[in-house]
C-alpha positions, 0 to 999 in steps of 0.5 A: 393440254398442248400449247405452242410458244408465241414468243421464244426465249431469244425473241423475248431477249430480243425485244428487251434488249430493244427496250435497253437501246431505246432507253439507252439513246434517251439517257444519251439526248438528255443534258448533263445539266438536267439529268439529276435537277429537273423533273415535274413537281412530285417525280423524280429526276430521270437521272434517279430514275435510270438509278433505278433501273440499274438498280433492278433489271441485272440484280433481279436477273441475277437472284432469278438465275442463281435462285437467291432471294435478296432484298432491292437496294437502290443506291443513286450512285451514279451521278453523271450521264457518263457513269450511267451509260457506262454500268447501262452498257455494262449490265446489258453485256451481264444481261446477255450473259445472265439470259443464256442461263435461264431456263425456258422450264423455270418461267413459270416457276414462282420466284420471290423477287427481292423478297417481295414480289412472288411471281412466276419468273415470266412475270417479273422478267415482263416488269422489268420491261414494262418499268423500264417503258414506263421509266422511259416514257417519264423521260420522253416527257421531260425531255419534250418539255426541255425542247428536245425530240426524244428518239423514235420509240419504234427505233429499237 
């Protein structure tokens, strides 16, 4: 069978890292003083959430490249915006760098990732992405009930 890519190995990085600015500038519009004490009764604050993000995207590319299977470990240790957006800055340099030496053959190898979720590599490099959104738009929403116009989702 002979197939021909849709999306290319650096058009993928591309739009994840679309995705990272993005949430970047929506971690940016949110008030310190909400960042960690408001959220809708039953959800997490969207300081946790970004907590969890950073808890994922560079510790899963990195057991993908090096081929290690650790378990997930969320710590919320940063607790201001300032600490957030500096290891978001930071991981989105380690992401470039952890990008550069994936494979474009392994994507369709099955990785366990963090030990639980064993999948094609493609598939959970699309959760990544796809947790991120979703993660984002919780933000979007918090920020809109807070009065605040959250940044053009299409300005990536």
């Amino acid at each position: 069978m002979n197939t021909v890519a849709v999306i290319t190995k650096e058009e993928l990085l591309k739009h994840w890292l679309g995705h990272r600015n993005l949430t970047r500038r929506t971690i940016e519009k949110f008030p310190e003083a909400e960042l960690f004490t408001y959220a809708v009764p039953g959800m997490r604050t969207f300081g946790e959430l970004a907590n969890e993000l950073i808890s994922i995207a560079v510790p899963g590319l990195t057991g993908i490249v090096n081929r290690q299977v650790e378990a997930y470990a969320e710590a919320n240790k940063y607790t201001s915006k300032a600490a957030i957006l500096e290891v978001w800055d930071q991981h989105t340099e380690e992401l470039k760098h952890l990008w550069a030496q994936l494979k474009e053959e392994n994507f369709h190898e099955t990785f366990n990732l963090f030990g639980q979720y064993e999948f094609p590599v493609i598939e959970n490099i699309l959760y990544f992405i796809d947790n991120e959104i979703h993660h984002r738009a919780q933000g979007y929403v918090y920020l809109r009930s807070l009065g605040i116009e959250p940044p053009f989702f299409w300005e990536r």
